[in-house]
N, CA, C and O atoms as a Maestro MAE file, in Angstrom:
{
 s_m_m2io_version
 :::
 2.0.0
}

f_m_ct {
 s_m_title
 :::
 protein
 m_atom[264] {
  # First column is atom index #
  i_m_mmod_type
  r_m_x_coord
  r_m_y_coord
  r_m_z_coord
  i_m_residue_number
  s_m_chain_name
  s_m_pdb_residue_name
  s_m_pdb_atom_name
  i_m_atomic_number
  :::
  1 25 118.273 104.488 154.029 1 A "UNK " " N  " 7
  2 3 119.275 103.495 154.365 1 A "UNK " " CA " 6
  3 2 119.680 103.593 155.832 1 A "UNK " " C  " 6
  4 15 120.077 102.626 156.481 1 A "UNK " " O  " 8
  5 25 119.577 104.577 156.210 2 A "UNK " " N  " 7
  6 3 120.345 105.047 157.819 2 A "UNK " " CA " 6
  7 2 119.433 104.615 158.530 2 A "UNK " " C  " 6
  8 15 119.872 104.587 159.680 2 A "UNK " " O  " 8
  9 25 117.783 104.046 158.487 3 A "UNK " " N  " 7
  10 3 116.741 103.701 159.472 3 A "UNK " " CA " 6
  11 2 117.107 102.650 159.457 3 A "UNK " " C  " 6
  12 15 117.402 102.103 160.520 3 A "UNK " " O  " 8
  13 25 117.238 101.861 158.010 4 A "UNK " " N  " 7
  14 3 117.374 100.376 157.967 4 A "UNK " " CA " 6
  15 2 118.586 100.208 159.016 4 A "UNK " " C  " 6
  16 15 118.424 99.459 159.979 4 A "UNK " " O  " 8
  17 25 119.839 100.922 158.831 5 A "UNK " " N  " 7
  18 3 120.821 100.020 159.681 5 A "UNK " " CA " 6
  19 2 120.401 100.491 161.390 5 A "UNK " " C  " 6
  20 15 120.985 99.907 162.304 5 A "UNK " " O  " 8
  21 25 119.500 101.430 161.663 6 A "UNK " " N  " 7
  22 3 118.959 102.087 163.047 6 A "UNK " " CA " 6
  23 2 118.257 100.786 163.349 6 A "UNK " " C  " 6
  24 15 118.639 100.104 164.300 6 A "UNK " " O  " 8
  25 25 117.560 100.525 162.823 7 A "UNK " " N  " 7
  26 3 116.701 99.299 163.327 7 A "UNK " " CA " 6
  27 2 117.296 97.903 163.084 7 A "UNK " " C  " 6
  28 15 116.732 96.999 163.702 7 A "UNK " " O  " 8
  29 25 118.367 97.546 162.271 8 A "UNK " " N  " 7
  30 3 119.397 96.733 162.717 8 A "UNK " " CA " 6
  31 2 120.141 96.641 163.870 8 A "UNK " " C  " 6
  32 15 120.346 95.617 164.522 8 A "UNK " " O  " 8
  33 25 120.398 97.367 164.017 9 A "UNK " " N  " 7
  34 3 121.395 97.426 164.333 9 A "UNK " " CA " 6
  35 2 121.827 96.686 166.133 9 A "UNK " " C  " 6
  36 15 122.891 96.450 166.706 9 A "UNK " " O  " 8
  37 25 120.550 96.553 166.460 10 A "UNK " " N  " 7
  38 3 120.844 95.336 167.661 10 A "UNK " " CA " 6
  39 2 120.791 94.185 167.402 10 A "UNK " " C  " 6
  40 15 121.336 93.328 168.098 10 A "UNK " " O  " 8
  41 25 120.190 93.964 166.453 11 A "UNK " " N  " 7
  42 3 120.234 92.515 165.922 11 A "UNK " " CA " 6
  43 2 121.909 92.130 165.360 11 A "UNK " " C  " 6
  44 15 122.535 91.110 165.647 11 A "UNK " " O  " 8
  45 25 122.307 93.096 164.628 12 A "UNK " " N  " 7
  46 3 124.276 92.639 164.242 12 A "UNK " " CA " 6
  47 2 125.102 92.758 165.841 12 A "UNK " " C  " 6
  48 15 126.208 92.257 166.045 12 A "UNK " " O  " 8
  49 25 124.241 93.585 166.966 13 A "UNK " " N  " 7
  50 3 125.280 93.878 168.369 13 A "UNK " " CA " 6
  51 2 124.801 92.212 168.766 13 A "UNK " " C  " 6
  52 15 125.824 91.576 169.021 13 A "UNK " " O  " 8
  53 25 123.843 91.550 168.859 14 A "UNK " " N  " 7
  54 3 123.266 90.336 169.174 14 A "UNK " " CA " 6
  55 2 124.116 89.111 168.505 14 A "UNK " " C  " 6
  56 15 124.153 87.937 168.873 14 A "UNK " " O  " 8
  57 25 124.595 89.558 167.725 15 A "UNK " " N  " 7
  58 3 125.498 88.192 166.678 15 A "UNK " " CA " 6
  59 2 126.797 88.382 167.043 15 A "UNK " " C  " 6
  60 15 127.520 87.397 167.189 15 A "UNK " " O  " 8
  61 25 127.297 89.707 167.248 16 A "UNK " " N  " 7
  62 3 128.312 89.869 167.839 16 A "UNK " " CA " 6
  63 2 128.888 88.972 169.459 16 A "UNK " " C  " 6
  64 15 129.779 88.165 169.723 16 A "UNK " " O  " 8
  65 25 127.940 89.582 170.135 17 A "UNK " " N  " 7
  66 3 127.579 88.797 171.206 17 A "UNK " " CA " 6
  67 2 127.588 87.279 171.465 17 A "UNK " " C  " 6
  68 15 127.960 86.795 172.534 17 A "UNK " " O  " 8
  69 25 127.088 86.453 170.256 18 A "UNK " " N  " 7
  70 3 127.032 85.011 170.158 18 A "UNK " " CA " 6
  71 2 128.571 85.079 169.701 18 A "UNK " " C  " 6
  72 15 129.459 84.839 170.519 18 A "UNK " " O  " 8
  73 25 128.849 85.400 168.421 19 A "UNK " " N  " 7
  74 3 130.408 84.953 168.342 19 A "UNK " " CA " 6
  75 2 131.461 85.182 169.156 19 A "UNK " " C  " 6
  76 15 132.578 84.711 168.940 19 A "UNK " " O  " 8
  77 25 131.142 85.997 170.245 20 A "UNK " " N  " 7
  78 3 131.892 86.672 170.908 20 A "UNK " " CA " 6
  79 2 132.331 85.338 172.136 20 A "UNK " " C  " 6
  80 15 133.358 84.737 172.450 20 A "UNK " " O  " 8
  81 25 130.798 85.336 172.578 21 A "UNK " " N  " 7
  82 3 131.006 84.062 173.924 21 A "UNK " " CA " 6
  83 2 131.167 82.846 173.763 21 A "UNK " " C  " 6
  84 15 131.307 82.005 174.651 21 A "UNK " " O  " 8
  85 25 131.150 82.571 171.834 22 A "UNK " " N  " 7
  86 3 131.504 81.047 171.755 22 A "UNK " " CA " 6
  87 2 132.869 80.878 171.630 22 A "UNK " " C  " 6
  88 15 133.389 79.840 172.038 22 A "UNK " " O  " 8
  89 25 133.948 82.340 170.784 23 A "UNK " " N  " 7
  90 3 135.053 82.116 170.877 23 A "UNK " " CA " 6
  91 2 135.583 82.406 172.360 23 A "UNK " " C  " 6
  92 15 136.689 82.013 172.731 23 A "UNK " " O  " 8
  93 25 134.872 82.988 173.021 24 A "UNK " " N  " 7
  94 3 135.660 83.522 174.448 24 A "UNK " " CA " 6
  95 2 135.928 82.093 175.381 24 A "UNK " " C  " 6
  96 15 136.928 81.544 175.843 24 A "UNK " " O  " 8
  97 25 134.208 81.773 175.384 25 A "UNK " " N  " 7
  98 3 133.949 80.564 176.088 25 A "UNK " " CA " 6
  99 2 134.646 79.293 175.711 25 A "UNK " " C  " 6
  100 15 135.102 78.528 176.562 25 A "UNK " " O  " 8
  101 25 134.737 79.034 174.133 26 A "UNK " " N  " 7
  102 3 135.484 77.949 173.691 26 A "UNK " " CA " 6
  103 2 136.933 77.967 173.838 26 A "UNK " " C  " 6
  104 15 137.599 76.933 173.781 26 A "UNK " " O  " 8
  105 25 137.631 79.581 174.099 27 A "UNK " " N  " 7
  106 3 139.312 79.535 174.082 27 A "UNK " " CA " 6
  107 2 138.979 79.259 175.240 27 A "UNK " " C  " 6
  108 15 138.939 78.033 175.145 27 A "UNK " " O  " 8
  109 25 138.614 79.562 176.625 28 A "UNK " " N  " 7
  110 3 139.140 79.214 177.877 28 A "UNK " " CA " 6
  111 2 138.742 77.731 178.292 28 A "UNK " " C  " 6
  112 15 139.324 77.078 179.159 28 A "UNK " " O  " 8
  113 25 137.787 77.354 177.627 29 A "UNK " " N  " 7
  114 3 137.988 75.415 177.897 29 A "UNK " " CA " 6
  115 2 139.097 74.461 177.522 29 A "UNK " " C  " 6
  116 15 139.511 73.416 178.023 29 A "UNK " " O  " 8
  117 25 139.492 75.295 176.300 30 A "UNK " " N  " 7
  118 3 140.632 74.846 175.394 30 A "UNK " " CA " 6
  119 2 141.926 75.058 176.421 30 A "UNK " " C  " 6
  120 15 142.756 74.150 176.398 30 A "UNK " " O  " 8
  121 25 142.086 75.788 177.007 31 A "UNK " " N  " 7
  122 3 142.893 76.409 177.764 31 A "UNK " " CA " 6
  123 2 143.050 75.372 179.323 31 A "UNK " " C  " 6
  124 15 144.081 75.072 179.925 31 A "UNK " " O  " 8
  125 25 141.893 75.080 179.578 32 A "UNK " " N  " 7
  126 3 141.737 74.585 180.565 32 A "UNK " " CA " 6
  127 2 142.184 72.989 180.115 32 A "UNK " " C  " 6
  128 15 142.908 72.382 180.904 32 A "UNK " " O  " 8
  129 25 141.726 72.267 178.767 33 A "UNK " " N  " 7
  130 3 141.968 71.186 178.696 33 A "UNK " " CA " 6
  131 2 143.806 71.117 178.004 33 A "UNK " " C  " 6
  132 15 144.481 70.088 178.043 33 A "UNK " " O  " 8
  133 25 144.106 71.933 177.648 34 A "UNK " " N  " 7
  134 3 145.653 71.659 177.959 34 A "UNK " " CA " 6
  135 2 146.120 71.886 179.081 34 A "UNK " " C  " 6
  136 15 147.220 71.407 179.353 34 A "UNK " " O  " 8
  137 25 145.403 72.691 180.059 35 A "UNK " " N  " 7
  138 3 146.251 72.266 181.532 35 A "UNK " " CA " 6
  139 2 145.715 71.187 182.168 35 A "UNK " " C  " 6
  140 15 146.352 70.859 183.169 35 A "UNK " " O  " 8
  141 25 144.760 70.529 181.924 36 A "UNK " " N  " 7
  142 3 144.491 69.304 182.754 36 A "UNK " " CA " 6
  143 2 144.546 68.107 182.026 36 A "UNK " " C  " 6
  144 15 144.330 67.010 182.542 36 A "UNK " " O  " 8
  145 25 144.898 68.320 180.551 37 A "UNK " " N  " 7
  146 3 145.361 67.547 179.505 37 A "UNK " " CA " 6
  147 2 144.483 66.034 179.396 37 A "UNK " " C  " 6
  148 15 144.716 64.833 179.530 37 A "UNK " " O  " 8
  149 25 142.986 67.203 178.965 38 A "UNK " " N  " 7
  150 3 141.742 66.488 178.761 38 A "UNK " " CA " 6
  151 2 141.006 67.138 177.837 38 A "UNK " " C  " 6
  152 15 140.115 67.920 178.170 38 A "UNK " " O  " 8
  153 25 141.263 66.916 176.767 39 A "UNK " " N  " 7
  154 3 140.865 67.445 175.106 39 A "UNK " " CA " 6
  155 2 139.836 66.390 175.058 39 A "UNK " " C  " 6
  156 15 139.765 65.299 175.623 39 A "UNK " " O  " 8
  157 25 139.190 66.900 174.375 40 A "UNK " " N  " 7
  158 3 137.833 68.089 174.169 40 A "UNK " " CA " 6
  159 2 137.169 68.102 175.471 40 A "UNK " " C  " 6
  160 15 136.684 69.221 175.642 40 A "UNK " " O  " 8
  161 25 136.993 67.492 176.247 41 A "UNK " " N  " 7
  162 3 136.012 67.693 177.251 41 A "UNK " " CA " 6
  163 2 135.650 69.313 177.797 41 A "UNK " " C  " 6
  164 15 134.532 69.827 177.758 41 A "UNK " " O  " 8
  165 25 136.831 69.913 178.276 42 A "UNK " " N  " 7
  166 3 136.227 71.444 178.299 42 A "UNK " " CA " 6
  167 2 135.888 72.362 177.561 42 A "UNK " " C  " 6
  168 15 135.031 73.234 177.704 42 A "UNK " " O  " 8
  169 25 136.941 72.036 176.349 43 A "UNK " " N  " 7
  170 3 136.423 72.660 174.899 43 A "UNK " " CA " 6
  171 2 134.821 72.862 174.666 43 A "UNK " " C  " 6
  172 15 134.071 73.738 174.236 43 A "UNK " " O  " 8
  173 25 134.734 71.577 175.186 44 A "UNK " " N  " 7
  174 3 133.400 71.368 174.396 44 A "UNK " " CA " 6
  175 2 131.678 72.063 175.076 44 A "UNK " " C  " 6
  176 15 130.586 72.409 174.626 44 A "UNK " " O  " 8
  177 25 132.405 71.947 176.435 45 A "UNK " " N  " 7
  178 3 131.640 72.031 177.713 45 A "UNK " " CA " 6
  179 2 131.758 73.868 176.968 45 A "UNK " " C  " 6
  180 15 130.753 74.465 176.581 45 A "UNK " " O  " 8
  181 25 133.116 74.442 176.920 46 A "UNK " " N  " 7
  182 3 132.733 75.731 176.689 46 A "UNK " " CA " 6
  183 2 132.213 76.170 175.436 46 A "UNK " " C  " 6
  184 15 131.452 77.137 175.481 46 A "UNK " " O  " 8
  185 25 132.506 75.581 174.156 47 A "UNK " " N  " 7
  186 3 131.870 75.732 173.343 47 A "UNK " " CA " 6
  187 2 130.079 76.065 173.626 47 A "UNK " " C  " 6
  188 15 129.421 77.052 173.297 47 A "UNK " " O  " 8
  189 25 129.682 74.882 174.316 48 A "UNK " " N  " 7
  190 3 128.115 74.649 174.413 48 A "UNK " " CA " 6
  191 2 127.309 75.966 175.705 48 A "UNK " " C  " 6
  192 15 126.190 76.469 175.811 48 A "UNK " " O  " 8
  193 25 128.294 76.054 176.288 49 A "UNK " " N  " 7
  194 3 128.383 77.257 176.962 49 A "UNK " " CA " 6
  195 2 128.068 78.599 176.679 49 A "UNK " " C  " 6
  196 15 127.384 79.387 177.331 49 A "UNK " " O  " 8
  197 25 128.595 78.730 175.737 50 A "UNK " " N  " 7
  198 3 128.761 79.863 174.701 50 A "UNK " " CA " 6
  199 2 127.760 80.173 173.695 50 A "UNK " " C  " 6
  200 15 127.316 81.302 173.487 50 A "UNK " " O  " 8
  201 25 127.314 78.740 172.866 51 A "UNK " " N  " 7
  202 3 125.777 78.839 172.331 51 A "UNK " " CA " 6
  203 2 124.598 79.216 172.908 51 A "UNK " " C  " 6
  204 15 123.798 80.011 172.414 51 A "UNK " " O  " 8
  205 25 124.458 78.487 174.247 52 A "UNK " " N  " 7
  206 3 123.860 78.679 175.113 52 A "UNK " " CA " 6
  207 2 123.618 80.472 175.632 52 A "UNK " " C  " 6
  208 15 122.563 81.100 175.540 52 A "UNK " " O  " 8
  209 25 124.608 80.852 176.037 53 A "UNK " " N  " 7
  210 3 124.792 82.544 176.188 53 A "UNK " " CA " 6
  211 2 124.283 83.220 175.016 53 A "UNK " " C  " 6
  212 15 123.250 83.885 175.084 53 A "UNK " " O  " 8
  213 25 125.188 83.045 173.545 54 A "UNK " " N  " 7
  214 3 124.476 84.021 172.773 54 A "UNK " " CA " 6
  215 2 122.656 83.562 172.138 54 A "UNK " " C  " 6
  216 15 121.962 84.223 171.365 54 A "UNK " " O  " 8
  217 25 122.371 82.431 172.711 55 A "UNK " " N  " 7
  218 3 120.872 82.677 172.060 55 A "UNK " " CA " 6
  219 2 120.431 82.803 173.181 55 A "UNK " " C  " 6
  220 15 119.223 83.033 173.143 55 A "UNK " " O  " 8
  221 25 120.811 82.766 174.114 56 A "UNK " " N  " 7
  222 3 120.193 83.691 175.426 56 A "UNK " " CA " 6
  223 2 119.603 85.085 175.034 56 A "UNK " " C  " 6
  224 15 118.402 85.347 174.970 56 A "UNK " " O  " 8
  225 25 120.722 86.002 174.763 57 A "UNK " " N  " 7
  226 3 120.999 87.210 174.896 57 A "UNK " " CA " 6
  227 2 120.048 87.327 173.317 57 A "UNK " " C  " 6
  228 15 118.993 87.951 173.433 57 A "UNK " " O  " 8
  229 25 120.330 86.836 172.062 58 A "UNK " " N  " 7
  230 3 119.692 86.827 171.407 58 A "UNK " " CA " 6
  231 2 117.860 86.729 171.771 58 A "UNK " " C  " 6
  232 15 117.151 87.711 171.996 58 A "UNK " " O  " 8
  233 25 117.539 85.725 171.754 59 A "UNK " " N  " 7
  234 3 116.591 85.856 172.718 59 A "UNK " " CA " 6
  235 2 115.964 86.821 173.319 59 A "UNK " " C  " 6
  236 15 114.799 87.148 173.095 59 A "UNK " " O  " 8
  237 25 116.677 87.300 174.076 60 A "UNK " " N  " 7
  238 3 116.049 88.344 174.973 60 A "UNK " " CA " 6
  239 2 115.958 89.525 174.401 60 A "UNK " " C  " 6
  240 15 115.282 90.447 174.857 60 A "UNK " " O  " 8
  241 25 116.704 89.580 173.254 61 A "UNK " " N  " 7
  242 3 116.413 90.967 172.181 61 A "UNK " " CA " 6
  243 2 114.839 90.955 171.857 61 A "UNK " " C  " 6
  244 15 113.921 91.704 172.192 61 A "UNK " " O  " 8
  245 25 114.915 89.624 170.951 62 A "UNK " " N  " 7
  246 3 113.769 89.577 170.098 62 A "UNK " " CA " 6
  247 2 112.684 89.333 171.271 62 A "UNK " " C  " 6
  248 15 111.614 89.939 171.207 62 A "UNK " " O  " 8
  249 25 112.893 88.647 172.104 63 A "UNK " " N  " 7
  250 3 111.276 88.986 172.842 63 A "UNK " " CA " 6
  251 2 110.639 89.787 173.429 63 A "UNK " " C  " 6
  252 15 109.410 89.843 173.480 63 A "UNK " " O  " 8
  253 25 111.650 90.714 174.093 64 A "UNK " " N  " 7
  254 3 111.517 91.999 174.735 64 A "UNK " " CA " 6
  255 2 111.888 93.204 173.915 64 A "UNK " " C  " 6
  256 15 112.223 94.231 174.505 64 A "UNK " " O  " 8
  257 25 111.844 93.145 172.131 65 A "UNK " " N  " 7
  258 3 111.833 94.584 171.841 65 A "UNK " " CA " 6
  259 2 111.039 95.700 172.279 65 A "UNK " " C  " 6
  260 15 109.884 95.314 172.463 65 A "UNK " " O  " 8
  261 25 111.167 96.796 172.497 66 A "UNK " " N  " 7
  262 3 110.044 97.831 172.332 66 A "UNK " " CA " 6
  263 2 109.628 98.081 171.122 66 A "UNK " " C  " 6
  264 15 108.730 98.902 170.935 66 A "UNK " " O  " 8
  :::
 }
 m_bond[263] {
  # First column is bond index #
  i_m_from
  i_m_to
  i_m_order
  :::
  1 1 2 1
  2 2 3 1
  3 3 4 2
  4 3 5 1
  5 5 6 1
  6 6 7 1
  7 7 8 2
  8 7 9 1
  9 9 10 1
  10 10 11 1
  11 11 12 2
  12 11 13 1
  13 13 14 1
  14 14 15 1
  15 15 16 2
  16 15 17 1
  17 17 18 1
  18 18 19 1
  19 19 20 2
  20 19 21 1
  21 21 22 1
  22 22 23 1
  23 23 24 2
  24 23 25 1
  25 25 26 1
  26 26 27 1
  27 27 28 2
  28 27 29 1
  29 29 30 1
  30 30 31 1
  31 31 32 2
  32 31 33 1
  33 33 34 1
  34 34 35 1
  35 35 36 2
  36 35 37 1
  37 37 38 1
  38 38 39 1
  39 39 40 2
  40 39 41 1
  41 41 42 1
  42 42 43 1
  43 43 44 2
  44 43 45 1
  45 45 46 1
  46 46 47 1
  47 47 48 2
  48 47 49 1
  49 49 50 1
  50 50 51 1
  51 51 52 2
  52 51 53 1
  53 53 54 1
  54 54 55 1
  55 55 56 2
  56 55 57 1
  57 57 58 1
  58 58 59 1
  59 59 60 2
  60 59 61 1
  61 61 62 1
  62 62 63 1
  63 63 64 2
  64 63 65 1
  65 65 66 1
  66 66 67 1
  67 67 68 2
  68 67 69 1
  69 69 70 1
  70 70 71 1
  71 71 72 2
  72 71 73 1
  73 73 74 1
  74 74 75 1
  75 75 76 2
  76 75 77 1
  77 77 78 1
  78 78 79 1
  79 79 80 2
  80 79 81 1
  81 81 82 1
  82 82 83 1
  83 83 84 2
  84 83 85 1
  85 85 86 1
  86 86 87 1
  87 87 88 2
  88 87 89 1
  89 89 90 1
  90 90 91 1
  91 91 92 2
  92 91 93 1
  93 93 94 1
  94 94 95 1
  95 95 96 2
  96 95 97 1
  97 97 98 1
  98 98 99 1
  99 99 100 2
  100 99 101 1
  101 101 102 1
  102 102 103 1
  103 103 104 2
  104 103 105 1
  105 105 106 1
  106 106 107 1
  107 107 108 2
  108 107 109 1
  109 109 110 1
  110 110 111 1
  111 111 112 2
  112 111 113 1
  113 113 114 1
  114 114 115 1
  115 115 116 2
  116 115 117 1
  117 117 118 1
  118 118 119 1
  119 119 120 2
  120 119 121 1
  121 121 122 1
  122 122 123 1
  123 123 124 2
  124 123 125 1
  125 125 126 1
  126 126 127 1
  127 127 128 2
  128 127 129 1
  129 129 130 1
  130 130 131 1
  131 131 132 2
  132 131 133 1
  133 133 134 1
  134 134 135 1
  135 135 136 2
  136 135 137 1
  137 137 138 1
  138 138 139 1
  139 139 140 2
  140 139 141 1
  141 141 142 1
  142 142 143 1
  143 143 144 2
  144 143 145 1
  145 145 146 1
  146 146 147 1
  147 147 148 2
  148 147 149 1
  149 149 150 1
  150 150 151 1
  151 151 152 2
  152 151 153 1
  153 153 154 1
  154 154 155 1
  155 155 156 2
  156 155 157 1
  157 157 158 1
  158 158 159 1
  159 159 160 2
  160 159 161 1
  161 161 162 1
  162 162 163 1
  163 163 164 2
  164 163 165 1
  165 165 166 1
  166 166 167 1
  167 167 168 2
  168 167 169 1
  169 169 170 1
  170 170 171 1
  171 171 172 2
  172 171 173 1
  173 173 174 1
  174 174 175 1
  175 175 176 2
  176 175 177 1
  177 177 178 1
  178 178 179 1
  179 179 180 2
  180 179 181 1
  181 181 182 1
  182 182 183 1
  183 183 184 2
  184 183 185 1
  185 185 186 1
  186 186 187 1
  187 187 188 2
  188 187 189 1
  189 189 190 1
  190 190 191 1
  191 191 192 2
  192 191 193 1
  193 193 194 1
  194 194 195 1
  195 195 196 2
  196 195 197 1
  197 197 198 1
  198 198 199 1
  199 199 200 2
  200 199 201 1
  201 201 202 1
  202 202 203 1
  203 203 204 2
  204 203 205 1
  205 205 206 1
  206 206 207 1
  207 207 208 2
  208 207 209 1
  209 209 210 1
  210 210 211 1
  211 211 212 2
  212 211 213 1
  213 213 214 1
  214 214 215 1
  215 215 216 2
  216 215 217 1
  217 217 218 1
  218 218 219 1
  219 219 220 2
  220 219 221 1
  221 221 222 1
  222 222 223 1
  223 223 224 2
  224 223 225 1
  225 225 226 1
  226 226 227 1
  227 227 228 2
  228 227 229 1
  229 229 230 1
  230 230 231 1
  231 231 232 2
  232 231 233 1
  233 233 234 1
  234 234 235 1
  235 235 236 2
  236 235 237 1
  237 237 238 1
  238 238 239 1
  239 239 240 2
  240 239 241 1
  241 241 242 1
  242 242 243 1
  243 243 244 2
  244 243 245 1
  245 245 246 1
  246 246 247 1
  247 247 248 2
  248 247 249 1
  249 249 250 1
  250 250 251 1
  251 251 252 2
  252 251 253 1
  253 253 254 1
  254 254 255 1
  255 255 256 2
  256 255 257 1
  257 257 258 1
  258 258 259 1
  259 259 260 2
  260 259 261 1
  261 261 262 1
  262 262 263 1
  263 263 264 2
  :::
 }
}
């Protein structure tokens, strides 16, 4: 059981990573469109932002494992 989660275990740091930069990325657009009091437009911009980043990083797991 302890190999299985060894060899997981960048793949759950990789998902982390995606949820991480879509909520990070999506609160500070949100943030931005109540101060310029233009909903959804940055939201959204950061949302897509954020997808963008974690299948990046995803990505770059799976193609460059050793």
């Amino acid at each position: 059981m302890s190999e299985l989660v060894r060899q997981s275990s960048p793949y759950i740091g990789a998902v982390y990573v995606q949820m991480g930069a879509i909520v990070l990325l999506g609160g500070i657009g949100y943030m931005m469109d109540r101060w310029r009091d233009s909903f959804p437009f940055y939201f959204v911009i950061g949302i897509g932002v954020g997808i963008i980043v974690g299948l990046y990083e995803l990505a770059k797991l799976m193609l460059y494992k050793k």
